[in-house]
N, C-alpha and C positions, 0 to 999 in steps of 0.2 A: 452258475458259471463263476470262475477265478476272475476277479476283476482284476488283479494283478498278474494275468498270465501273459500281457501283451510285453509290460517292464518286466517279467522273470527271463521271457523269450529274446528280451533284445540285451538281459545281462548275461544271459550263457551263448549269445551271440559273440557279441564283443570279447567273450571272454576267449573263444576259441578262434577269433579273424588275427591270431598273431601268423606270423610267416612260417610255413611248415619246415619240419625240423631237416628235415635237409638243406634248404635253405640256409639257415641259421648255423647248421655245418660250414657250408662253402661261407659263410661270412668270418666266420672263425677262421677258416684259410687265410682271407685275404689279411684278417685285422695280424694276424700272427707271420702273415709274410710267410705260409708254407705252403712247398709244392702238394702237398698232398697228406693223406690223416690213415694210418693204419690202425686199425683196432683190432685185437683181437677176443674172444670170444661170441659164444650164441648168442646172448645178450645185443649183441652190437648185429649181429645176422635179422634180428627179429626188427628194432629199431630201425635200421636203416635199410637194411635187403628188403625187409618185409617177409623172414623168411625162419619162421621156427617146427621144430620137429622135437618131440618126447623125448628123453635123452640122447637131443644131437650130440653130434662130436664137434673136437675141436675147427675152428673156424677162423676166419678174417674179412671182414669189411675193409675194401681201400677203394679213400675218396677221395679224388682228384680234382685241380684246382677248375679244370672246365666241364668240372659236372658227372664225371665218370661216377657212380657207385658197384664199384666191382665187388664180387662175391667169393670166394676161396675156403672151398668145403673138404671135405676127405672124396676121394673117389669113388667111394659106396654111394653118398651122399649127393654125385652129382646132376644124375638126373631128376632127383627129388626137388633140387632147386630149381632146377629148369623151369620146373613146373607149377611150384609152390613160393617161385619170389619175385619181387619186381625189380632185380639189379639189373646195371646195364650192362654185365656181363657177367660169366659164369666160368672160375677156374675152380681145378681140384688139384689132388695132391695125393702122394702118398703109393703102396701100390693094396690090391685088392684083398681083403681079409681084414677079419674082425680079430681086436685084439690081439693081432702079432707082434706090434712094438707097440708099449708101452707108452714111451716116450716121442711122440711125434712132431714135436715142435721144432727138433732140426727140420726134420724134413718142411715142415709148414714154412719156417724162414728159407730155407734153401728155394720154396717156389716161390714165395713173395720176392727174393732179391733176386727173380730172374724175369718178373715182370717190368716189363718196360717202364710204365709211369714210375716204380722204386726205385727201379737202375737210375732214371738217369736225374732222381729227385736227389737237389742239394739240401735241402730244410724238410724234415719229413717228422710229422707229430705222430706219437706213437702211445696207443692204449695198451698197457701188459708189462711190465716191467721185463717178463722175460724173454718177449720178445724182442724188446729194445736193446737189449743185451747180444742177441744173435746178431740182428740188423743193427751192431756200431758200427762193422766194418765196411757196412755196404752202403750208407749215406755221411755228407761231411757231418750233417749235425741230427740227432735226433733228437726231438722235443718234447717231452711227457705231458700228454694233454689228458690224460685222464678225468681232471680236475673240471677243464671247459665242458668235456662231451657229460658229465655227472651234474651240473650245472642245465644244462640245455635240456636234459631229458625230465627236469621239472618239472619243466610246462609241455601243456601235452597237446598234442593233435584230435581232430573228432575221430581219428579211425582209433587213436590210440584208446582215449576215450568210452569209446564203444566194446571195445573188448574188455576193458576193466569191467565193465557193467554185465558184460556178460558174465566173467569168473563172479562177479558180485550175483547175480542172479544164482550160480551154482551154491556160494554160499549159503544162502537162503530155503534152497533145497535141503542143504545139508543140514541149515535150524530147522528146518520142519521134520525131519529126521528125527534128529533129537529131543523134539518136544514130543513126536509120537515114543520114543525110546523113555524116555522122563516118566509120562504118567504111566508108562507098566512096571515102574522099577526097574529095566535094565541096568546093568552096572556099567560104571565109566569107559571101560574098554569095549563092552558090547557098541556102547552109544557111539565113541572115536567110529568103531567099523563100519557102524551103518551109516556113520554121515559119510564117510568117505563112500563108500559105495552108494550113497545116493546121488551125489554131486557126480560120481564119477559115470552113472549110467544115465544121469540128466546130460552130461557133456555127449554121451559115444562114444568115447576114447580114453584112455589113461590120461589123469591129473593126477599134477603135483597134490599137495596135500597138507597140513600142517594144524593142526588143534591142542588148545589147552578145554579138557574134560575132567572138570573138577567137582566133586559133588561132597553136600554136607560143611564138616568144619575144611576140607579143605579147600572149598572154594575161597576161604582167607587167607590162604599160601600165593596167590595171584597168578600165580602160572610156571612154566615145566624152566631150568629143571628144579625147580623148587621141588613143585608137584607134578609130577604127570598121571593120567591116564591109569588106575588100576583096578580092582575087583570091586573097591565100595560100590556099595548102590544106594540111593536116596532116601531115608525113610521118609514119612507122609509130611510133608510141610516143609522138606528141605529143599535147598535149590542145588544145581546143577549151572555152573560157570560154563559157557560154550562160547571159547572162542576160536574161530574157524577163518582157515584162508586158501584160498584155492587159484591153483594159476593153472587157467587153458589161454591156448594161443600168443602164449610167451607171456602175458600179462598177469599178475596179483592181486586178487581184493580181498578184503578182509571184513568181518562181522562177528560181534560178542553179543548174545544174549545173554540172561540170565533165566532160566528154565525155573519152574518150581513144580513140585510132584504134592497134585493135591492144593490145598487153599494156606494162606499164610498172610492174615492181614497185614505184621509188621513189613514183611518183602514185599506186598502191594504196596505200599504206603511211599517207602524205601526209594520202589520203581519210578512210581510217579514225582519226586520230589529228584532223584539220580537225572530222571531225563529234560527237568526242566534245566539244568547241570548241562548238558547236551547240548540242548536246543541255543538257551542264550552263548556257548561257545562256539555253536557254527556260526552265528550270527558276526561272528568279528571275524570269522573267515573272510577278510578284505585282502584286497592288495594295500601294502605296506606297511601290513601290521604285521609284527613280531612274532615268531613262531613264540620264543621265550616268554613276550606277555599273554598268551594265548594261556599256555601252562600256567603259567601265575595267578590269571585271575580266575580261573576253573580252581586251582587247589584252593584259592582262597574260600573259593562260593560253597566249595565240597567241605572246608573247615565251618564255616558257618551253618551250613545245615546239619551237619553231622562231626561236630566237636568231639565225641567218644571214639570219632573213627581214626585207624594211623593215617598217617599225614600221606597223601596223593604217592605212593610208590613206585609208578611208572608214569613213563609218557603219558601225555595228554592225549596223544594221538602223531600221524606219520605218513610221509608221503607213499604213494604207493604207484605201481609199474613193473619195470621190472625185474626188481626186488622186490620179496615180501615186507619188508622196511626200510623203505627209502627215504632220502631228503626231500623235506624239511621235515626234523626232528620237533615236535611238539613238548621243550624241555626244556628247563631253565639254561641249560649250555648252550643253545644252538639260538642265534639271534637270526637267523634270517629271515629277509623277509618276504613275505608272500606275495606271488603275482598269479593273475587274473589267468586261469587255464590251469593251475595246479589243481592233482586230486589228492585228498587227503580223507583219510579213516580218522574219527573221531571218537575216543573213547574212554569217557570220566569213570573211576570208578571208587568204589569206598569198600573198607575192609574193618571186619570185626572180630582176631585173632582169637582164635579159639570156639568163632563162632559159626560165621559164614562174612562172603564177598560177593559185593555184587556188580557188574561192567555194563556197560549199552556202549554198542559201534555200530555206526553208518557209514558209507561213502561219501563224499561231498565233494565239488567242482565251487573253486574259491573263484567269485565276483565282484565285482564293485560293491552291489547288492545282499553282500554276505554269503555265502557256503548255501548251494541246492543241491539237495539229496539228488545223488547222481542221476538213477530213471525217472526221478520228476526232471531231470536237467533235459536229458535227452528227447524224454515225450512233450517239452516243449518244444523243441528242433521238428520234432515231427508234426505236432499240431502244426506249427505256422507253414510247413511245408504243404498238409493241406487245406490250407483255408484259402 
């Protein structure tokens, strides 16, 4: 048994007992003095409705200073929410038919500025720049809070949580894919297809989708549009760059392995010394420590093992939700700093121009305790539930 599974259970405890984000919405109302927070797009339907669908249409969340979370969909879309969100009410818009206007954001402002809580809002925060532009004339001030509701959606909730883990579970699918595509020689596009359709028939339904399928010398290109995705295929001892991100149920995870076809002592050697790279950088997954020193001391450690190699090329790693690269940024520009509920992919990688590249990316949920691998996080939440 984990003699440390009772302190890992009570730091991914703590880490998710912050105040759920709706909450943390209405506290933004009151700290900001607004009657109310319009947001527009899916994104903000999934967050706050509870309410996503495969290329929904356009949409609006409005949250009201006493709790209201109202929902505003197209009217194809309205009995879909009915039944698939938790707002506390359900508007639509628009009239019946796919694709007939193009442009539907009058009409989307024309029904928000005819709901009561808009009309009779004096201070009203507003997500969309172009929405805010419709709705000048129908409030005294509108407020761009974009910036708050981008901030808040950091840290995350256990439902949110859980669904990450979930598309991370598809990802995983999809590396299993491509380590079976890898030792036949499939070529890179073969490999792209079958992870998507693994992930995608492990879900049930249509996934997003997004991979860099690199094989050979160009797994040292790092990723699309460098390189994308084409006919090469692996000869015996090369590797194959996979890295794969997958959003069901509005949410994004993301995973990089490094495949190799056949045996290759220097890439075993490579892997093992790459993930100790990894490993001691989840470990400063703390709260209020620096995205920026995060990146820093990872390129440092990736200079010292591997001096031949270019200097760290991209992020260290990235928050994730929902955007497939969200804040906080793992990168000398971005200083923010980490709190305790943030999930973030982690992924060192080194490169040998002209040769081969190689990445590792996990999921992780930042603690007091350091960064745990997301489904070890969760299967502590469930251990102590039954014990």
């Amino acid at each position: 048994s984990d003699t440390r599974a009772p302190d890992r259970r009570r730091a991914v405890e703590d880490s998710l007992s912050h105040e759920h984000r709706r909450t943390r919405v209405l506290r933004l109302l009151e700290r900001e003095g607004l009657d109310a927070v319009v947001a527009v797009g899916p994104d903000y339907a999934t967050w706050l409705g509870g309410y996503h669908r495969y290329a929904a249409g356009t949409s609006a969340t409005v949250v009201g200073a006493a709790g209201q979370f109202d929902l505003m969909v197209s009217v194809e879309e309205g009995a879909l929410a009915e039944e698939g969100s938790d707002a506390t009410r359900i508007y639509t818009f628009g009239d019946p038919g796919f694709g007939m206007v193009l442009d539907v954001m009058p009409w989307l402002a024309d029904a928000l500025s005819r709901l009561e809580l808009v009309h009779r809002s004096t201070r009203i925060g507003i997500a969309g720049l172009t929405l805010s532009v419709l709705l000048g004339s129908v409030v005294t001030k509108a407020v761009p809070v974009d910036a708050q509701l981008g901030s808040l959606m950091t840290v995350k909730d256990r439902d949110e949580v859980e669904k990450i883990a979930r598309s991370y579970g598809l990802c995983l699918e999809a590396q299993a894919a491509v380590a079976r595509g890898v030792s036949e020689g499939a070529s890179e596009v073969e490999l792209f297809t079958s992870a998507h359709a693994s992930a995608q028939l492990a879900a049930g339904e249509p996934v997003e989708f997004l991979a860099d399928l690199l094989a050979g010398t160009a797994s040292a290109k790092v990723s699309g549009p460098v390189a994308v995705a084409g006919h090469r295929r692996p000869a015996a001892g090369e590797p194959v760059l996979a890295d794969i991100l997958v959003r069901a149920a509005g949410y994004w995870a993301d995973t990089c392995r490094t495949h190799v076809r056949g045996d290759n002592d220097e890439l075993e050697v490579l892997h093992v010394e790459l993930r100790s790279v990894l490993d001691a950088s989840v470990d400063e997954l703390r709260p209020g420590v620096r995205a920026s020193t995060i990146f820093r001391t990872m390129e440092s450690r990736i200079h010292d093992l591997f001096p031949d190699s270019v200097s760290l090329p991209h992020h260290g790693g990235h928050g994730l939700g929902l955007e497939p690269v969200a804040s906080p940024n793992l990168s000398p520009r971005d200083d923010t700093m980490l709190e305790a509920g943030m999930v973030l992919a982690v992924e060192p990688g080194v490169y040998f121009p002209g040769r081969f590249g190689m990445r590792l990316e996990n999921e992780y949920l930042v603690t007091p305790d350091g960064g745990i691998e997301l489904h070890a996080a969760l299967a502590t939440l469930s251990e102590g539930a039954d014990s």
